[in-house]
N, CA, C and O atoms as a Tinker XYZ file with bonds, in Angstrom:
   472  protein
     1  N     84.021000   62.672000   53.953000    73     2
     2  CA    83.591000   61.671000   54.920000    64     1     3
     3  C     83.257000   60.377000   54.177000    63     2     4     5
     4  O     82.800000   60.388000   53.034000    81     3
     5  N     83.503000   59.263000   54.872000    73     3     6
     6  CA    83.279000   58.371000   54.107000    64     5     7
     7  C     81.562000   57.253000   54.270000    63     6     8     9
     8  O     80.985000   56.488000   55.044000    81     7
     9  N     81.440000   57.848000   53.037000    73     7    10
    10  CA    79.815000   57.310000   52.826000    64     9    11
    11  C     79.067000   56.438000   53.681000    63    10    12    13
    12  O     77.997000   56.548000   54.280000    81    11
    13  N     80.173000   55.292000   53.537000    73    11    14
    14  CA    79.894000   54.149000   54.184000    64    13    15
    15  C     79.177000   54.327000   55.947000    63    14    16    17
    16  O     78.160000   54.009000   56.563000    81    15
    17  N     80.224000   54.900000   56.133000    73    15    18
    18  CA    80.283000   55.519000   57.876000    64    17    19
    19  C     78.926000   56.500000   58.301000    63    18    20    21
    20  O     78.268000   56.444000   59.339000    81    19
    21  N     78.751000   57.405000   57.137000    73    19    22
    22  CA    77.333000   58.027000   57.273000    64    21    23
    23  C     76.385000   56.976000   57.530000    63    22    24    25
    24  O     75.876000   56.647000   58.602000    81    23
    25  N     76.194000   56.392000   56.108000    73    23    26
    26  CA    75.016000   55.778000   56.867000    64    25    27
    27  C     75.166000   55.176000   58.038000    63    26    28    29
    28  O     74.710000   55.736000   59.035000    81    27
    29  N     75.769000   54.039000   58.145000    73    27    30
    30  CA    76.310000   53.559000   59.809000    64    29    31
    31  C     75.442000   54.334000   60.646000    63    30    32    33
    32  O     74.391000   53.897000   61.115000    81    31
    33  N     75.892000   55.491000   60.830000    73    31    34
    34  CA    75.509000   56.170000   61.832000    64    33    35
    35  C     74.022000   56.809000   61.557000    63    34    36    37
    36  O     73.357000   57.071000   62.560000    81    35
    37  N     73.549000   57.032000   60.482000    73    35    38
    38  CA    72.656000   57.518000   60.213000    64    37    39
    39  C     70.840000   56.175000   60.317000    63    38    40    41
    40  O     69.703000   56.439000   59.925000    81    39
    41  N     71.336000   54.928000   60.955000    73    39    42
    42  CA    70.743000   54.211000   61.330000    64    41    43
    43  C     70.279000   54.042000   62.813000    63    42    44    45
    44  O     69.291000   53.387000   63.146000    81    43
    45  N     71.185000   54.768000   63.737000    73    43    46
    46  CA    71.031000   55.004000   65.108000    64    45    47
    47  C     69.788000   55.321000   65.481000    63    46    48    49
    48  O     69.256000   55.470000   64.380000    81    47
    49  N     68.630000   55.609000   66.598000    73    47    50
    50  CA    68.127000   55.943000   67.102000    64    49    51
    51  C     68.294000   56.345000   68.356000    63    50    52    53
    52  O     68.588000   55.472000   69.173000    81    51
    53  N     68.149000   57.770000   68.826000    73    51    54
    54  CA    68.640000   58.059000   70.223000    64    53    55
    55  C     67.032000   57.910000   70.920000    63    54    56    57
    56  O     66.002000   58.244000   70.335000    81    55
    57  N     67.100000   57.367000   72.212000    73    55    58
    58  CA    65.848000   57.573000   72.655000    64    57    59
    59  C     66.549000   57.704000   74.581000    63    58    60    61
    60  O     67.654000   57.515000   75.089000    81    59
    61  N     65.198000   58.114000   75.104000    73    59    62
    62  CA    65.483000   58.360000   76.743000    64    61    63
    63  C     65.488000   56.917000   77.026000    63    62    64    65
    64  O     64.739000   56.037000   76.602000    81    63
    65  N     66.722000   56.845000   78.017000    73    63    66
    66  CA    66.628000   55.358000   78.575000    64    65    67
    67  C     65.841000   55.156000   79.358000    63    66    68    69
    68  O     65.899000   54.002000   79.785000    81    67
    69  N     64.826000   55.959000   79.926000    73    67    70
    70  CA    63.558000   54.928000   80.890000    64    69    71
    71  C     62.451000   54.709000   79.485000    63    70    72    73
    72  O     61.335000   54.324000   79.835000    81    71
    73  N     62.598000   54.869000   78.259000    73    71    74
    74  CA    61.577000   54.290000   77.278000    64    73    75
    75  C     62.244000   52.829000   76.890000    63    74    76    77
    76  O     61.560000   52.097000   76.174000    81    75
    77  N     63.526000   52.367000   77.317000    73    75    78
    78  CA    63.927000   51.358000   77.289000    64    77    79
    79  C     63.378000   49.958000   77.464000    63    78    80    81
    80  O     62.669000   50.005000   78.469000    81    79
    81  N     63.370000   48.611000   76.911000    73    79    82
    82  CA    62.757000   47.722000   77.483000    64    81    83
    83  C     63.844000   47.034000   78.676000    63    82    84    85
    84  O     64.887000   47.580000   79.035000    81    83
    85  N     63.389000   45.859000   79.127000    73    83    86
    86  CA    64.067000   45.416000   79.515000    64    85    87
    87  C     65.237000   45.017000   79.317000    63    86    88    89
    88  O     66.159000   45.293000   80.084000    81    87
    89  N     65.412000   44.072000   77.903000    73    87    90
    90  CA    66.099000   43.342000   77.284000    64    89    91
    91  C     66.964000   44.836000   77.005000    63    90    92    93
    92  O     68.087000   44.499000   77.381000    81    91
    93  N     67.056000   45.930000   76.673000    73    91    94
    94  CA    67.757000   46.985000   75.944000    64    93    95
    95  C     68.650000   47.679000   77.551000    63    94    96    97
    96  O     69.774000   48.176000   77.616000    81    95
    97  N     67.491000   47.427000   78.829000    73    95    98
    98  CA    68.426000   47.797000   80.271000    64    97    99
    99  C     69.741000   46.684000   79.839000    63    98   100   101
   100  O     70.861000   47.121000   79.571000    81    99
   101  N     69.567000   45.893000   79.828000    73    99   102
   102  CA    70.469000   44.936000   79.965000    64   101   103
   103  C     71.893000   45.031000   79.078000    63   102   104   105
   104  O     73.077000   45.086000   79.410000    81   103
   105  N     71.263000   45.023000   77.912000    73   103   106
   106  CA    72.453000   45.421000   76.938000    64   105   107
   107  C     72.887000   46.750000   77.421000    63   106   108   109
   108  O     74.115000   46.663000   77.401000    81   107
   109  N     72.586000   47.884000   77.826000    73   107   110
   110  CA    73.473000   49.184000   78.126000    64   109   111
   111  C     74.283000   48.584000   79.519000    63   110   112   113
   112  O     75.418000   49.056000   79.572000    81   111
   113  N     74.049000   47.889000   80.373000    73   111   114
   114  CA    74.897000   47.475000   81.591000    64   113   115
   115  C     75.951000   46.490000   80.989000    63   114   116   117
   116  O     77.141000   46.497000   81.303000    81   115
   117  N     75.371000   45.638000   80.080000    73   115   118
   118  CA    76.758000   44.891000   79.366000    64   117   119
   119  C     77.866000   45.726000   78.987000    63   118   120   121
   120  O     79.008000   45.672000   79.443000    81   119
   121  N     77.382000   46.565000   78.037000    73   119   122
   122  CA    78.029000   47.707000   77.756000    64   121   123
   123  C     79.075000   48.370000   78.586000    63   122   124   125
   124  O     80.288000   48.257000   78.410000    81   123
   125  N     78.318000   49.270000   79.767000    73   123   126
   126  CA    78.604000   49.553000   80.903000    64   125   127
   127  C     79.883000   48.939000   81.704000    63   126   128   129
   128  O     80.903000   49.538000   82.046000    81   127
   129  N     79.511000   47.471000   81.921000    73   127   130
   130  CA    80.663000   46.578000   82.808000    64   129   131
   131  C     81.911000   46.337000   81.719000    63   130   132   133
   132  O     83.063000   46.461000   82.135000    81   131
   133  N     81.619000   45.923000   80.048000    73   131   134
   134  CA    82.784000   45.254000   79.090000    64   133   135
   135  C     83.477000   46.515000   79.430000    63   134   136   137
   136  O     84.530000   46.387000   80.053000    81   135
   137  N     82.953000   48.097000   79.040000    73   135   138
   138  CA    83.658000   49.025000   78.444000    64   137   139
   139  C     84.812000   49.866000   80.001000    63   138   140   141
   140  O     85.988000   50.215000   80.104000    81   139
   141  N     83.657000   49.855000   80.872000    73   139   142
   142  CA    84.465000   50.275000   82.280000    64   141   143
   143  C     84.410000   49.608000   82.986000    63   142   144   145
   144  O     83.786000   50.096000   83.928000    81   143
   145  N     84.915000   47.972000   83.310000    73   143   146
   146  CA    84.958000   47.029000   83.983000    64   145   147
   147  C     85.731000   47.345000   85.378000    63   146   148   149
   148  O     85.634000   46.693000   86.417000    81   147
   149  N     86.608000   48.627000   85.125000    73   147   150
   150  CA    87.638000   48.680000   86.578000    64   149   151
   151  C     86.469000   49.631000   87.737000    63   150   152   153
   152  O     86.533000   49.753000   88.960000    81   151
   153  N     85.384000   50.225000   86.672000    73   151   154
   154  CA    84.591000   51.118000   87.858000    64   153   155
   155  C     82.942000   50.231000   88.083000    63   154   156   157
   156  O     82.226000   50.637000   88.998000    81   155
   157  N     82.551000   49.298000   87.390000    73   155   158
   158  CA    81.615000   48.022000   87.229000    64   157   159
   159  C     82.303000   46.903000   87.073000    63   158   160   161
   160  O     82.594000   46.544000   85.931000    81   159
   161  N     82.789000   45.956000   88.478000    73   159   162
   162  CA    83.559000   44.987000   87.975000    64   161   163
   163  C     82.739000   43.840000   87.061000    63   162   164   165
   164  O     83.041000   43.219000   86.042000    81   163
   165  N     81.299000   43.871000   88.112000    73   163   166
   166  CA    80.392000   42.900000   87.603000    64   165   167
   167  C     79.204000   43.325000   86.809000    63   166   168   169
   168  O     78.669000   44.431000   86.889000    81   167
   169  N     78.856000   42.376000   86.061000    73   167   170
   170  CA    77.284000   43.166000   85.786000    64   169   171
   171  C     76.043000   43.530000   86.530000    63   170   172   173
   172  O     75.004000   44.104000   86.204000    81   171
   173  N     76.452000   43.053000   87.540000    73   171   174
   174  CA    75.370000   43.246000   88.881000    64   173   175
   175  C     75.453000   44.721000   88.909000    63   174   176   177
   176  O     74.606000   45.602000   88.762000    81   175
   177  N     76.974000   44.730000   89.187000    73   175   178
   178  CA    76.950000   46.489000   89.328000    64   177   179
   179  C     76.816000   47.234000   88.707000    63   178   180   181
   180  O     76.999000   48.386000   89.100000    81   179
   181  N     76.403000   46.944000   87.334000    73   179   182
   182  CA    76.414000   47.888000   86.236000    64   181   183
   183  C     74.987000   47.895000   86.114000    63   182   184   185
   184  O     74.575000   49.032000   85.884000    81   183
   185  N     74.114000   47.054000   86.186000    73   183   186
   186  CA    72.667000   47.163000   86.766000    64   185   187
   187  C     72.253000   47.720000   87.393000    63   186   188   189
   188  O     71.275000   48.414000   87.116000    81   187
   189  N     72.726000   47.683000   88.368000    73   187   190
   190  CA    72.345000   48.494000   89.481000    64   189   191
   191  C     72.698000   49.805000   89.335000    63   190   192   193
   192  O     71.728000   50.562000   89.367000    81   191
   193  N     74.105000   50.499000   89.137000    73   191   194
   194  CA    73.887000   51.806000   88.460000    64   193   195
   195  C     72.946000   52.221000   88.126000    63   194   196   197
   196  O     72.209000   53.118000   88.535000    81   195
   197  N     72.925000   51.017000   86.697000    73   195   198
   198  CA    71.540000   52.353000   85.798000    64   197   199
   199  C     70.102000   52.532000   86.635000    63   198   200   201
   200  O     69.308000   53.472000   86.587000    81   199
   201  N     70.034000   50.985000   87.618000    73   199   202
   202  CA    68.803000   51.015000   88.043000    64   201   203
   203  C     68.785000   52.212000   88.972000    63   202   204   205
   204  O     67.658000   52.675000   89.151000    81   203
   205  N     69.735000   52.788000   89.575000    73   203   206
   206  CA    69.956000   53.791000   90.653000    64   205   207
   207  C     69.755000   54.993000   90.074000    63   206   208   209
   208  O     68.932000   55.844000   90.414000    81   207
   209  N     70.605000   55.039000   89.108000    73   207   210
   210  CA    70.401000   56.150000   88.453000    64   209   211
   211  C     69.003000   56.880000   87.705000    63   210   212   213
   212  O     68.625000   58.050000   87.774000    81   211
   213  N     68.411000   55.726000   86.981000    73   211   214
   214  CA    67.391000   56.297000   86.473000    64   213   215
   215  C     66.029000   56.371000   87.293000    63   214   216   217
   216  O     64.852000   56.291000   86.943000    81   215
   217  N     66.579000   56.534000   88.380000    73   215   218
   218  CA    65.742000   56.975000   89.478000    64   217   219
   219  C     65.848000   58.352000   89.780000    63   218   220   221
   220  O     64.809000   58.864000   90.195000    81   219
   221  N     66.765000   59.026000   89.685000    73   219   222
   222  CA    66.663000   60.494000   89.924000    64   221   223
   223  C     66.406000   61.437000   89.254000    63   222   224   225
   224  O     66.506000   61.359000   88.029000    81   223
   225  N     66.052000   62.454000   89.806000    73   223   226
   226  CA    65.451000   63.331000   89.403000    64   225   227
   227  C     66.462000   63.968000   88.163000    63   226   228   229
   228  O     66.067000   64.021000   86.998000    81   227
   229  N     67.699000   64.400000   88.546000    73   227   230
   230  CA    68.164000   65.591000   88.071000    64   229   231
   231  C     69.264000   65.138000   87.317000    63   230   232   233
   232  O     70.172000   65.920000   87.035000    81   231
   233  N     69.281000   63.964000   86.962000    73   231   234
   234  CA    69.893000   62.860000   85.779000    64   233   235
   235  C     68.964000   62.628000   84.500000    63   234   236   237
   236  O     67.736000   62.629000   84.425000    81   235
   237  N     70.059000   62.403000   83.395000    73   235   238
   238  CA    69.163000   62.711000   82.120000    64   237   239
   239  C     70.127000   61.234000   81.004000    63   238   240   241
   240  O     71.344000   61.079000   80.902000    81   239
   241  N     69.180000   60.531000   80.453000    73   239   242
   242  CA    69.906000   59.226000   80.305000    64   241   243
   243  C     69.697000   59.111000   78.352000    63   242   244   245
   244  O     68.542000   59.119000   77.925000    81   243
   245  N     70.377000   59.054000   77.769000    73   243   246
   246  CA    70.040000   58.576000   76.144000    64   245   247
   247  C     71.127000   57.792000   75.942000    63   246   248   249
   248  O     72.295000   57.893000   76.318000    81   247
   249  N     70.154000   56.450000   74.841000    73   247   250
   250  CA    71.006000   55.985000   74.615000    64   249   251
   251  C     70.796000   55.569000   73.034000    63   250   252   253
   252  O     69.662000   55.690000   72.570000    81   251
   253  N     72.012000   55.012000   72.076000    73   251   254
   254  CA    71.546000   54.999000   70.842000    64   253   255
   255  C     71.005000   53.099000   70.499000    63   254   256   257
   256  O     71.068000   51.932000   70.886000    81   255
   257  N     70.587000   53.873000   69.671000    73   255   258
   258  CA    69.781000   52.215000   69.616000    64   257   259
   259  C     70.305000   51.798000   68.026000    63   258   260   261
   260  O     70.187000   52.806000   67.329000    81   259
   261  N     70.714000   50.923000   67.422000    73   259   262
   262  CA    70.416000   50.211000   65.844000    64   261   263
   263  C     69.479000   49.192000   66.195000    63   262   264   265
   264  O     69.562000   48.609000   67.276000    81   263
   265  N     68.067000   48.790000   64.857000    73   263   266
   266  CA    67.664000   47.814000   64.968000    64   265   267
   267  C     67.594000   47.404000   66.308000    63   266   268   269
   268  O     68.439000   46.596000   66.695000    81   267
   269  N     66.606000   47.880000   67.208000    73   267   270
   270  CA    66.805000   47.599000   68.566000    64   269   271
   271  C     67.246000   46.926000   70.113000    63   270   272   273
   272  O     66.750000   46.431000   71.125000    81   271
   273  N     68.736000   47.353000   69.405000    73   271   274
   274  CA    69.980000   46.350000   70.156000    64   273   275
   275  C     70.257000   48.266000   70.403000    63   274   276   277
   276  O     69.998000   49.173000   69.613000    81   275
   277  N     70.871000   48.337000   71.812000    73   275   278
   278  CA    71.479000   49.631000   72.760000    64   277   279
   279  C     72.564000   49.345000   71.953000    63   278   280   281
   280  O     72.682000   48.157000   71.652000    81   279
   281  N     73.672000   50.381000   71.375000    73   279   282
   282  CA    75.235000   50.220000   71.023000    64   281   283
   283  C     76.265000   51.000000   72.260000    63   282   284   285
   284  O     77.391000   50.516000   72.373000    81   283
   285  N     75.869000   52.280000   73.248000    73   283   286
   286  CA    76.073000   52.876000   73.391000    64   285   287
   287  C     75.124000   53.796000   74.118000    63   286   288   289
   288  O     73.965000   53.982000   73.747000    81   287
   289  N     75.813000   54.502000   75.431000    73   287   290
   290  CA    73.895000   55.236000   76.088000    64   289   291
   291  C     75.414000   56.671000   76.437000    63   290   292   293
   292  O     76.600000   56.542000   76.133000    81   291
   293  N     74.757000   57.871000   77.127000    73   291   294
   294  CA    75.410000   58.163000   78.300000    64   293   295
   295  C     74.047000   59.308000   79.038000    63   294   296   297
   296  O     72.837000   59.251000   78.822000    81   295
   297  N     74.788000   60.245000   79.903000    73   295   298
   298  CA    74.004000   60.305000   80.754000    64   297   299
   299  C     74.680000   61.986000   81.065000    63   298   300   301
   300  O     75.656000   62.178000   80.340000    81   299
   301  N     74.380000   63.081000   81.893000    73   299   302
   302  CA    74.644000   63.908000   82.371000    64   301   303
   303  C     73.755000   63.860000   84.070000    63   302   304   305
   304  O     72.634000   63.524000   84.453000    81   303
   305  N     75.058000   64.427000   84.739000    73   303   306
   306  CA    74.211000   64.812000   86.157000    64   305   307
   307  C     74.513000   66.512000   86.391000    63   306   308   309
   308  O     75.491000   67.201000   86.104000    81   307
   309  N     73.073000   66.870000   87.111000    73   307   310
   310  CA    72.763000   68.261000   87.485000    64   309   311
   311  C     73.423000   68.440000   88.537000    63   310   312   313
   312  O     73.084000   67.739000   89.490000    81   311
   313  N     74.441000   69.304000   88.718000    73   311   314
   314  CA    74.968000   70.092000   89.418000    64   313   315
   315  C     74.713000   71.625000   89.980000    63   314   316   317
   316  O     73.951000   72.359000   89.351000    81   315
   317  N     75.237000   71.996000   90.938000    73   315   318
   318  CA    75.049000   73.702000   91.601000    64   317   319
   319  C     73.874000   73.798000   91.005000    63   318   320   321
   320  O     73.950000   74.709000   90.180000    81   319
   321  N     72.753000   73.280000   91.010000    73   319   322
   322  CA    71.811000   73.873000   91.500000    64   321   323
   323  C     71.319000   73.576000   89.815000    63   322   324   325
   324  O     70.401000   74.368000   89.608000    81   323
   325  N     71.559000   72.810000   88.650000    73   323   326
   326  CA    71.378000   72.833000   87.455000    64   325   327
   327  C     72.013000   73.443000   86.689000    63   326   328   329
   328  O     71.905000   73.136000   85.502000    81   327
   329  N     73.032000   74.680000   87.133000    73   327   330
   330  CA    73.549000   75.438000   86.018000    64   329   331
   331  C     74.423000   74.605000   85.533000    63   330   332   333
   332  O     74.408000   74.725000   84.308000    81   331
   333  N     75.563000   73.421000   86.039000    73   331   334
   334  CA    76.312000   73.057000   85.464000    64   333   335
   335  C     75.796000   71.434000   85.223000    63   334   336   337
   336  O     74.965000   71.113000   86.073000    81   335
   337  N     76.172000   70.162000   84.074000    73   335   338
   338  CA    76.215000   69.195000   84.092000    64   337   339
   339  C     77.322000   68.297000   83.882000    63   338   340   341
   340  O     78.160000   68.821000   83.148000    81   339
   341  N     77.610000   67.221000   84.232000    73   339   342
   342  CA    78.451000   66.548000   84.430000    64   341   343
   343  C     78.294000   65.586000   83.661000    63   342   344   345
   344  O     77.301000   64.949000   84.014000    81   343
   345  N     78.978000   64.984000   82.423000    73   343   346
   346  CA    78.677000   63.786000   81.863000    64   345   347
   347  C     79.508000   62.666000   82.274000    63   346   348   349
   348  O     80.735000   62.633000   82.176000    81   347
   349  N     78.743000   61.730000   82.751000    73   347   350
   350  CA    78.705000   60.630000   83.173000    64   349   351
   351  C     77.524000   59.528000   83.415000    63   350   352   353
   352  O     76.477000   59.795000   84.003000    81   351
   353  N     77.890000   58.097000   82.807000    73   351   354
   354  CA    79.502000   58.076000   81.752000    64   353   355
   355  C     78.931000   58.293000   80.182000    63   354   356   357
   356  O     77.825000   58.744000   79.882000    81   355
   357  N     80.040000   57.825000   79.223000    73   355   358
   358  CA    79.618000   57.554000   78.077000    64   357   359
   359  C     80.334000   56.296000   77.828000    63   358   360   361
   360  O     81.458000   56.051000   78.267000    81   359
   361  N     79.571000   55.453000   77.045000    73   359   362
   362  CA    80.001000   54.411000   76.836000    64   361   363
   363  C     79.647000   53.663000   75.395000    63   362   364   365
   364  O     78.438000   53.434000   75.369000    81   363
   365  N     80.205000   53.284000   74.388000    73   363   366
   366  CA    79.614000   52.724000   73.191000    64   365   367
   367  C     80.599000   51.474000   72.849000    63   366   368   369
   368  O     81.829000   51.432000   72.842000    81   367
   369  N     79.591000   50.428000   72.557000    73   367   370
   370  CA    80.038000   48.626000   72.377000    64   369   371
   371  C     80.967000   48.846000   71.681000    63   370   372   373
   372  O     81.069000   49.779000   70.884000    81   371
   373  N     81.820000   47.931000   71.929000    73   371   374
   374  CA    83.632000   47.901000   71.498000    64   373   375
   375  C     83.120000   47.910000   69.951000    63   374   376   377
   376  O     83.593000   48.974000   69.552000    81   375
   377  N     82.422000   47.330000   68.854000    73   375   378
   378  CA    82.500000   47.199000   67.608000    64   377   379
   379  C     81.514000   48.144000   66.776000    63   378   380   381
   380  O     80.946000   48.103000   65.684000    81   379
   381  N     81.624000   49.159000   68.041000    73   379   382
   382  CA    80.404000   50.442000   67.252000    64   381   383
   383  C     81.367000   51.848000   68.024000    63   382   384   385
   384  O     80.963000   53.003000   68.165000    81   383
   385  N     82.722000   51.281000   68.433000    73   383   386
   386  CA    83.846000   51.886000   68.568000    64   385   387
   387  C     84.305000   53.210000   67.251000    63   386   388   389
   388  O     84.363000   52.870000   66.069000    81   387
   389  N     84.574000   54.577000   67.652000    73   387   390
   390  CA    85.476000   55.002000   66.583000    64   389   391
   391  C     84.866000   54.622000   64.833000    63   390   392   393
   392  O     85.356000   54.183000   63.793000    81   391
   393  N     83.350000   55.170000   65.380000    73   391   394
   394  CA    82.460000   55.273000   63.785000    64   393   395
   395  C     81.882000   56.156000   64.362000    63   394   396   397
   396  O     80.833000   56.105000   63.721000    81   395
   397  N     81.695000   57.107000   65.229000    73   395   398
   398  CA    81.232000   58.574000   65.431000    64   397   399
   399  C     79.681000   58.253000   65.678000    63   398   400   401
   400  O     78.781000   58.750000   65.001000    81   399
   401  N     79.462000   57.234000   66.885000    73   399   402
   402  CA    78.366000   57.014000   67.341000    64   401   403
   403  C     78.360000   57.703000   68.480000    63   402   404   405
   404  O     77.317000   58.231000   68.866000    81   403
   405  N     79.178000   57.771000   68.976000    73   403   406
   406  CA    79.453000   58.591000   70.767000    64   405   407
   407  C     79.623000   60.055000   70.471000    63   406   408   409
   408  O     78.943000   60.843000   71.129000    81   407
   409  N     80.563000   60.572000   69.436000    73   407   410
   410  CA    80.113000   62.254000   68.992000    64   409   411
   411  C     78.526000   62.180000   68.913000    63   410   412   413
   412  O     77.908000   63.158000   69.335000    81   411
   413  N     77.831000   61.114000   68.413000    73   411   414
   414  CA    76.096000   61.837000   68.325000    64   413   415
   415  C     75.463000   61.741000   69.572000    63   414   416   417
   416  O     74.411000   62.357000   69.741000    81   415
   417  N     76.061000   60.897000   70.686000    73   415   418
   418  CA    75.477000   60.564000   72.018000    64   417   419
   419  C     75.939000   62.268000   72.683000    63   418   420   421
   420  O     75.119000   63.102000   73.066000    81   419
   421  N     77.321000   62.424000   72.673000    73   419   422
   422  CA    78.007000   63.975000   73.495000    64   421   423
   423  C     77.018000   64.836000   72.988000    63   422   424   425
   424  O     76.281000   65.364000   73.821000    81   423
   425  N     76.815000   65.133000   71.598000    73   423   426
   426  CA    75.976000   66.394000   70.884000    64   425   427
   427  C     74.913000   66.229000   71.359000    63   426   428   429
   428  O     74.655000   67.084000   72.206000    81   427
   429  N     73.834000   65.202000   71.139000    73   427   430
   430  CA    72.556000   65.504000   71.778000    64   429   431
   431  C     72.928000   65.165000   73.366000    63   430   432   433
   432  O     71.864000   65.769000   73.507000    81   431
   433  N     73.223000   64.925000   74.243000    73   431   434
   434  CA    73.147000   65.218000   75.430000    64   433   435
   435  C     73.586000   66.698000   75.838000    63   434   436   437
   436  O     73.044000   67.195000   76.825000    81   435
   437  N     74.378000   67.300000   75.250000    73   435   438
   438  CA    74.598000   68.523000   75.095000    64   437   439
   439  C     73.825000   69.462000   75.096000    63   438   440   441
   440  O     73.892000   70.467000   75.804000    81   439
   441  N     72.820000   69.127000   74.083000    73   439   442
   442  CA    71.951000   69.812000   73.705000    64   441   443
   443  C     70.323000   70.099000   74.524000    63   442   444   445
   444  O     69.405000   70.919000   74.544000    81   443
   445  N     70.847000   68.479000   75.285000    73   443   446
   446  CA    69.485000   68.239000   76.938000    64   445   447
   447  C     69.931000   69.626000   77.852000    63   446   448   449
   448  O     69.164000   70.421000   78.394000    81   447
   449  N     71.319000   69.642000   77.838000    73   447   450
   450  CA    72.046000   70.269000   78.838000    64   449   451
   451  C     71.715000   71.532000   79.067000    63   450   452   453
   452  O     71.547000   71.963000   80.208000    81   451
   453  N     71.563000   72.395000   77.772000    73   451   454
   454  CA    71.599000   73.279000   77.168000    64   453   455
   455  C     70.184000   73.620000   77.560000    63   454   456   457
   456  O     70.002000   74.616000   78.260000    81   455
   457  N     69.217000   72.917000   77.190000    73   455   458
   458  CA    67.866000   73.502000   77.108000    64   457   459
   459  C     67.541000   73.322000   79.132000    63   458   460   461
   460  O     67.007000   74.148000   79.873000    81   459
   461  N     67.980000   72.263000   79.402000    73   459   462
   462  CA    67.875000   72.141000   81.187000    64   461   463
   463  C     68.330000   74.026000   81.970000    63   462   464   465
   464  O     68.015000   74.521000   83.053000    81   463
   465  N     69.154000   74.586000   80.809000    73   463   466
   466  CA    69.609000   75.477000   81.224000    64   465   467
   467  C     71.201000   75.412000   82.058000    63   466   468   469
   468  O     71.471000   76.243000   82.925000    81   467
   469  N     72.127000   74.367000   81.676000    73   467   470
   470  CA    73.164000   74.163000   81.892000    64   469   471
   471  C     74.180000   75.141000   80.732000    63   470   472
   472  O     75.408000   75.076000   80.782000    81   471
């Protein structure tokens, strides 16, 4: 593996997105609208998502942080009753692309999944 790329990644911080500030909501909806613009055309709507979302109950939100700029969040939803989850979405900033920041977002959400009893 190449060194370089470890650390990279080894600077991340995953945290729950309602410990988020404001300024960090914002950057995950930027995120959100650049990366899936055909399902968030605007950033309004990509706001509003998360704001919708991290309202429910049976939704579970992380996102990674460097130096406290969001690169990347995603999310799972509870299904049949909790046994199954659904990830949606995942998303990581075009230039934190394909450095194995989003494998650490899938694994630990995985691992929410897992203990939720999914």
């Amino acid at each position: 593996m190449d060194r370089r790329k470890y650390i990279m990644r080894a600077n991340m911080i995953i945290m729950n997105m309602n410990k988020l500030n404001e300024k960090q909501l914002v950057q995950a909806a930027i995120i959100l609208h650049e990366e899936l613009s055909v399902g968030y055309p605007t950033l309004a709507d990509a706001k509003n998502e998360i704001s919708e979302r991290l309202k429910e109950e049976d939704s579970y939100f992380i996102a990674g942080v460097i130096e406290n700029e969001v690169i990347g969040w995603c999310s799972i939803l509870s299904q049949y009753n909790g046994n199954v989850f659904e990830l949606h979405p995942l998303v990581v900033s075009k230039e934190h692309q394909r450095k194995g920041y989003g494998t650490i977002l899938v694994k630990e959400i995985i691992s929410i999944a897992k203990k939720k009893g999914g």
